[in-house]
N, C-alpha and C positions, 0 to 999 in steps of 0.2 A: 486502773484506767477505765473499766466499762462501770465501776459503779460509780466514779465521778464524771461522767465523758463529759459531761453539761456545762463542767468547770474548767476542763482543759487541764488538766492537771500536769503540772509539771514534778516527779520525783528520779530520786534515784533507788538502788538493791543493791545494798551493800554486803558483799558476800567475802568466802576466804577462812585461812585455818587461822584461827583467831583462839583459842581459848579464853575467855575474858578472863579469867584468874591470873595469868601470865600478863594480859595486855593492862591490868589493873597493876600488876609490879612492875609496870615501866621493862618489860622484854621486848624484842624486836619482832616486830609482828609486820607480814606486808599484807595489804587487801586487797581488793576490788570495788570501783563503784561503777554499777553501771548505769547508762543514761541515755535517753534515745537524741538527748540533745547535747552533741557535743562542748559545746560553751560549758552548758551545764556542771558538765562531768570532771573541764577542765580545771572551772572557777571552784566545783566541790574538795576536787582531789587535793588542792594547796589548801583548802579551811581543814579539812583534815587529819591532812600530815604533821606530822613531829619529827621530834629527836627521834623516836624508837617507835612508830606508827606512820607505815608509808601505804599510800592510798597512791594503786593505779586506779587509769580509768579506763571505761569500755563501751559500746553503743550496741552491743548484742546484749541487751535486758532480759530477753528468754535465754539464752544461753546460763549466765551469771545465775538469774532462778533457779532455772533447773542444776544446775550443781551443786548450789547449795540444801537440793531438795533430795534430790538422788542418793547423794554420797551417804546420807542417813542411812539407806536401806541396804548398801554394800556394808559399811560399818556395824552392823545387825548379824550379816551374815559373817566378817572377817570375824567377830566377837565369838558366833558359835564354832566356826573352827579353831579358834583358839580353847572355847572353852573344852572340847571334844577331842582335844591334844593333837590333832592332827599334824601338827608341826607348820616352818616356818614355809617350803615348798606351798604346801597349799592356801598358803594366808596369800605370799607372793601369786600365784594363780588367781585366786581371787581378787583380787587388789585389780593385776591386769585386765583382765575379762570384766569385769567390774567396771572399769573406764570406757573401756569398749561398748559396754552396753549403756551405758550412761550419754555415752554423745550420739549412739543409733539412737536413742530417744526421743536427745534434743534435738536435732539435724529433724526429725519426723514432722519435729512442733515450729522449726523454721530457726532454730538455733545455728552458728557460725561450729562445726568442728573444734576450730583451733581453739576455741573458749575451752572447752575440756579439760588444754593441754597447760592451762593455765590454773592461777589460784582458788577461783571457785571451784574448779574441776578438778585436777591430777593432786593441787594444794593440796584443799580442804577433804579430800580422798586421803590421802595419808597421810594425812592430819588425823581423821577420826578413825579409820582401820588400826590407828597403831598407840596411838595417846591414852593412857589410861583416865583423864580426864572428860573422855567420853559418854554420853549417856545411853548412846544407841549401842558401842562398843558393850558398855557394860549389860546391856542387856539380852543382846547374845552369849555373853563371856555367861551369864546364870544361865538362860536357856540349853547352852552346852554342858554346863554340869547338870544339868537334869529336871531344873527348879520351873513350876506352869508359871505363865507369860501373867495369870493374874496375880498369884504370887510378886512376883516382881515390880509391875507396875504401884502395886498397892505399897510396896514398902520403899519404892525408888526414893519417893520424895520430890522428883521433879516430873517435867517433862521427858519425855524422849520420842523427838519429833517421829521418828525413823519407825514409830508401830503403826501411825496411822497413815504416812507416806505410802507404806507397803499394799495398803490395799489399795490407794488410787494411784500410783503407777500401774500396780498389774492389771487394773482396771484400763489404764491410759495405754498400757501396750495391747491388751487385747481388740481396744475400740480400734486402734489404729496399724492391726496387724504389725507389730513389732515384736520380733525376737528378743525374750528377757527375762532367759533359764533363771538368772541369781535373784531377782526380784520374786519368779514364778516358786523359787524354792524357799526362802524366806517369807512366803506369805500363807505356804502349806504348814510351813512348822508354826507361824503366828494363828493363821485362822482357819484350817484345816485338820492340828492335832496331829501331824504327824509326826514321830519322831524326827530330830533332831541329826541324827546319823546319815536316816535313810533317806533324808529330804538334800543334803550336801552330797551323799556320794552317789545320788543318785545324778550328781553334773558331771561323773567321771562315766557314764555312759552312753551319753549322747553321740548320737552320729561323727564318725570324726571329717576334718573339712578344711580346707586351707583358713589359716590364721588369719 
């Protein structure tokens, strides 16, 4: 939007736990499109839709971004507790806390709460904490068995949005005073070197505080 303002640009961000290798085999996939012009969003979500490809809509556009943006770097971190065998309690912990800090975020940046609770948010959150068709998943899942983050990247073969997410949210929580341990802990084991162990259980000693 500010790099076309001159055009008035009308889009939508279409966001959600989508695998495309699944939605490519015709599985049931729901999304999100957001749009700040309702009409828009309404006339997109029916060009969209299918038999087995259902597109809501939504007019909180920060919101739907930031989900889609976030859940990368939670997926980073559920991937190193898995890979660190921590079990399924603390994947579950993470996941929750994880959503929590993801909508104090967006809510900072002028995002709607209740998006969170929805597809780009809670969705496409565990969607990627749990799918092994994940990239940011799988790059935790090696960081936890022990393997460096250049190592990795250099053999992934794709992207994975969720290494360089990491450092402009913790960037975006500290400009805006924002609480965001699991972001703050996955960006020391990315770009700090610290172990892997001590950077996760170091969340199990934080002040404790109503939920």
């Amino acid at each position: 939007a500010e790099a076309l303002a001159g055009l008035e640009p009308r889009y939508t961000a279409l966001s959600g736990p989508s695998f495309a290798a699944e939605v490519l085999r015709g599985l049931p996939t729901a999304v999100v499109l957001a749009a700040r012009d309702e009409t828009l969003g309404r006339t997109l979500r029916e060009l969209f839709s299918g038999p087995s490809f259902r597109c809501y809509s939504s007019t909180d556009v920060v919101g739907v971004e930031m989900g889609g943006a976030l859940k990368n770097v939670m997926a980073i971190a559920a991937g190193v507790c898995d890979g660190l065998g921590l079990g399924h309690n603390s994947r579950a912990a993470l996941v929750t806390r994880g959503l929590a800090e993801m909508s104090r975020l967006g809510v900072a940046c002028g995002a709607r709460p209740a998006t969170f609770m929805g597809l780009s948010g809670l969705g496409d959150l565990t969607l990627t904490c749990a799918g092994d068709l994940s990239r940011n998943r799988q790059v935790g899942l090696r960081l936890g068995h022990g393997e460096s983050l250049e190592t990795i990247t250099r053999s992934l073969g794709m992207v994975a949005e969720g290494v360089k997410t990491t450092a402009a949210v913790h960037a975006l929580a500290l400009r805006l005073g924002i609480d965001a341990p699991i972001t703050a802990a996955v960006h020391c084991i990315l770009y700090e070197k610290r172990p892997a162990h001590e950077a996760l259980r170091s969340l199990m000693n934080r002040d404790l505080r109503e939920e």
